[in-house]
N, C-alpha and C positions, 0 to 999 in steps of 0.2 A: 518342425518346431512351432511356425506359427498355428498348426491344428490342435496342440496340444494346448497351448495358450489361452487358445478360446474354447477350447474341451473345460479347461477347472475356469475360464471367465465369465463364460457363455448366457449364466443367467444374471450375472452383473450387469453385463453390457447393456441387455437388454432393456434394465429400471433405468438406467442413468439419462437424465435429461439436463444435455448439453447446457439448454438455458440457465439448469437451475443451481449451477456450478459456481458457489461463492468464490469470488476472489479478494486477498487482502486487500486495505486503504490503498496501500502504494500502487498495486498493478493497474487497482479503478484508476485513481488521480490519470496515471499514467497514459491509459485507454482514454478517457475523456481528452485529455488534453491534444492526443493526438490525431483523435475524430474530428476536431476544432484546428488543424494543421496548426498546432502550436509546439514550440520546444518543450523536450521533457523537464520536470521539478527538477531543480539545483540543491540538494541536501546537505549542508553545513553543521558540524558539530561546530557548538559554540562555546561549550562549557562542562567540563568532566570534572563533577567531585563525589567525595564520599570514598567509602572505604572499597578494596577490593573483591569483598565478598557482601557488601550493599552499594555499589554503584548508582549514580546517577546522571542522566546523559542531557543534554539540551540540545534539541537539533534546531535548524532553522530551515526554513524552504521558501524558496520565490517561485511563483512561478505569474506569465505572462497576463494573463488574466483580472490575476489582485495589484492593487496597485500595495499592500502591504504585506510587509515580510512576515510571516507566522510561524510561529516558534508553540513546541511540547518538549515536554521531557518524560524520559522513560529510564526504567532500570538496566537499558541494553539500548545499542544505539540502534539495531533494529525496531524497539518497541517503540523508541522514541520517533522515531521515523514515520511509523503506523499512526504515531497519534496525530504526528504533523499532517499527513493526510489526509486522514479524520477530519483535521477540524476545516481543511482546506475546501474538500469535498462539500462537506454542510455548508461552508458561506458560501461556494458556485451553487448548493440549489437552492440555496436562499435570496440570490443575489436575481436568480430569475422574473 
């Protein structure tokens, strides 16, 4: 099984460079924080409105670093999640 695998992957494998492998807001935040032996973000829904088929989510996030709580909102509490990261992410490399 595993010959067959890399028989149809084989020239995939090849280009892929490990480094250049984007990961979402949440997993960087995540990495970062743990490079820095810190707890992972605390993710809070703070606020659900809007309709079922337009949603709106509010998350909140702390984490050890900031000394303030940072709040986005998104369409999914996934998305909102991402932004909260985002913007987490930006003040740590601003804050450098």
């Amino acid at each position: 099984m595993p010959s067959f695998i890399l028989t149809i992957y084989h020239k995939h494998l090849e280009i892929i460079d490990p480094e250049n492998i984007r990961k979402d807001p949440k997993s960087r935040l995540q990495e970062y924080l743990q490079s820095r032996k810190k707890p992972t973000p605390i993710y809070e829904v703070i606020n659900e409105k809007g309709s079922s088929h337009k949603p709106e989510f509010t998350i909140s996030c702390k984490v050890d670093l900031l000394d303030d709580l940072i709040i986005a909102t998104g369409s999914s509490k996934q998305k909102a999640e991402q932004a909260v990261a985002t913007k987490i992410l930006n003040k740590l490399q601003n804050s450098k």
